[in-house]
C-alpha positions in Angstrom: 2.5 -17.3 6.9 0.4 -14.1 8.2 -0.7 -14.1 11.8 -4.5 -14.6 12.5 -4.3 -11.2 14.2 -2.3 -9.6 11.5 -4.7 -10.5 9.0 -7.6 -9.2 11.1 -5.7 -6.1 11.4 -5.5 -6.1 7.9 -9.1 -6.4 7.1 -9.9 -4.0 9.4 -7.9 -1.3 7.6 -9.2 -2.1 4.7 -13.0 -2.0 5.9 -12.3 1.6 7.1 -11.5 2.5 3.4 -14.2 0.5 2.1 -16.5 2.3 4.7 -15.0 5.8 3.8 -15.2 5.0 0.0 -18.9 4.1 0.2 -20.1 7.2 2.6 -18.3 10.0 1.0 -17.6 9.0 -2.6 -21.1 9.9 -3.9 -21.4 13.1 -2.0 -17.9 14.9 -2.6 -18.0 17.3 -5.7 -16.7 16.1 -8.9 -13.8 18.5 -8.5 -12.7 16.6 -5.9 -13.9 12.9 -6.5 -11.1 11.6 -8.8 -8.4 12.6 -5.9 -10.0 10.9 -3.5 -10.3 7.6 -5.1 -6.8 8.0 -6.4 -6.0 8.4 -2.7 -8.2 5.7 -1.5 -6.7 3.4 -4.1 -3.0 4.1 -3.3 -3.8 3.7 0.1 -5.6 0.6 -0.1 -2.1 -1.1 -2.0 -0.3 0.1 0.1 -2.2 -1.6 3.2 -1.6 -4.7 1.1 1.8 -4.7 0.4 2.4 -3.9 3.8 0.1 -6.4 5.3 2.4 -9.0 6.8 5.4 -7.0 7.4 7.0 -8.3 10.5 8.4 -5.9 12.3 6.4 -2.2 12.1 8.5 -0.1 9.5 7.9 3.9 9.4 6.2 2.7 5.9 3.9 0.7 7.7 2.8 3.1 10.2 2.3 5.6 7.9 -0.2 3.3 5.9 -2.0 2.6 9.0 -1.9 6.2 10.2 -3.6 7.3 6.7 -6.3 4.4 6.6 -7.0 4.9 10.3 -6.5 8.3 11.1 -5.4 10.6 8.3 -7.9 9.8 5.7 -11.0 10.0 8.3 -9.8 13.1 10.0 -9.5 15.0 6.6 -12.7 13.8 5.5 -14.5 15.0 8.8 -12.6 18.6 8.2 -13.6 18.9 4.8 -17.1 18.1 5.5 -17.8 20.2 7.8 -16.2 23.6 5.8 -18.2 25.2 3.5 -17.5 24.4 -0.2 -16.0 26.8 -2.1 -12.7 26.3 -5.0 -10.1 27.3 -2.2 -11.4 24.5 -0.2 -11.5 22.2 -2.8 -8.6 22.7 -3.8 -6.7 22.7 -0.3 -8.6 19.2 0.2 -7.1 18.0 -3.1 -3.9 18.8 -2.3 -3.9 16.6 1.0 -5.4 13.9 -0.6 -2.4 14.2 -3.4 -0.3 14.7 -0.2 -1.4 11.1 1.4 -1.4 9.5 -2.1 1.9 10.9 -2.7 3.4 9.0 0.7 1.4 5.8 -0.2 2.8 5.7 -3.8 6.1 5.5 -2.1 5.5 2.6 0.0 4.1 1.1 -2.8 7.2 1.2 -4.5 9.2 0.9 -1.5 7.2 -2.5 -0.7 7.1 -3.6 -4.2 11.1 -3.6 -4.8 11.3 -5.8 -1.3 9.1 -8.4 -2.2 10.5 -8.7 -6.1 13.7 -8.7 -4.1 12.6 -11.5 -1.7 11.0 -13.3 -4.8 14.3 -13.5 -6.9 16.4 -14.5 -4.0 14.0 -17.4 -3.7 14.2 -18.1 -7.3 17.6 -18.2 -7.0 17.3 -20.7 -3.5 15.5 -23.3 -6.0 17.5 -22.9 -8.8 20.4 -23.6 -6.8 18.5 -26.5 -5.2 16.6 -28.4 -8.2 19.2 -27.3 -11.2 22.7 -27.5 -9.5 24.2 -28.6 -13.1 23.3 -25.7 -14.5 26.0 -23.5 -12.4 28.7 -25.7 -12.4 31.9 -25.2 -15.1 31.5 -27.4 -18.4 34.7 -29.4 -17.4 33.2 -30.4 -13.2 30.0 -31.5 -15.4 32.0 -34.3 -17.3 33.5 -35.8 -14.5 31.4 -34.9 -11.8 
C-alpha cells in the first residue's frame, strides 16, 4: 500500500508534466512537437511504474530528475534560443535522449512488476489449488 506522502510525491511529478505539457505544447514548432510529447509521455509512465518503489533505485531518480529538473531546464534553454533547424534539431535529440532513459525504466519497471505478479500467482495457486501439483498416485491416497 503507497504511502500518503509517496503518493503526494507522485502527483506532484506528474502535475509538473501536466503543467509543462499545457504551457509549451502549443507554442513549440511542429518540428519539434511530436518529440516532446513522446518524451512527456514516456516520462509520465515511467513516474507511474516507479511510483511506489520502496527504496530509491537509480531508475527512480532518474524519472524524478527528468520530470523535475531535466525536462524544465531544457525547456527554459530551448525557449530562450533563437529558432533555427540546428536548434531544433539539438532540442530533439535531448528530448529523444530523456525519452530514450525513460523507455528503459519502463521496461525495467515493467519486467519487475510482471515478475512480482506471477510469483503471486504462483503464492495462490499454491494456496487455493494444492491438488493440482501433487503426483497422480499422493492424490489417490492422500
Amino acid at each position: 500500500q503507497p504511502l500518503v506522502s509517496e503518493m503526494t510525491a507522485y502527483s506532484a511529478d506528474e502535475q509538473i508534466l501536466l503543467n509543462i505539457s499545457r504551457h509549451h505544447q502549443r507554442v513549440l514548432p511542429k518540428e519539434v512537437r511530436v518529440q516532446f510529447q513522446t518524451t512527456l509521455l514516456a516520462t509520465r509512465d515511467a513516474l507511474r511504474l516507479s511510483a511506489y518503489e520502496q527504496t530509491l533505485s537509480r531508475e527512480t531518480f532518474d524519472v524524478q530528475q527528468a520530470a523535475r529538473q531535466d525536462l524544465p531546464a531544457l525547456l527554459e534553454a530551448y525557449q530562450s534560443s533563437f529558432k533555427t533547424p540546428s536548434v531544433n534539431q539539438e532540442f530533439s535529440e535531448q528530448l529523444r535522449l530523456i525519452e530514450s532513459r525513460m523507455q528503459q525504466v519502463i521496461e525495467v519497471r515493467s519486467g519487475e512488476q510482471q515478475r512480482t505478479l506471477k510469483a503471486h500467482g504462483k503464492y495462490l495457486q499454491d494456496k487455493y489449488l494444492p491438488d493440482k501439483y501433487q503426483p497422480e498416485s499422493e492424490k489417490k491416497s492422500g
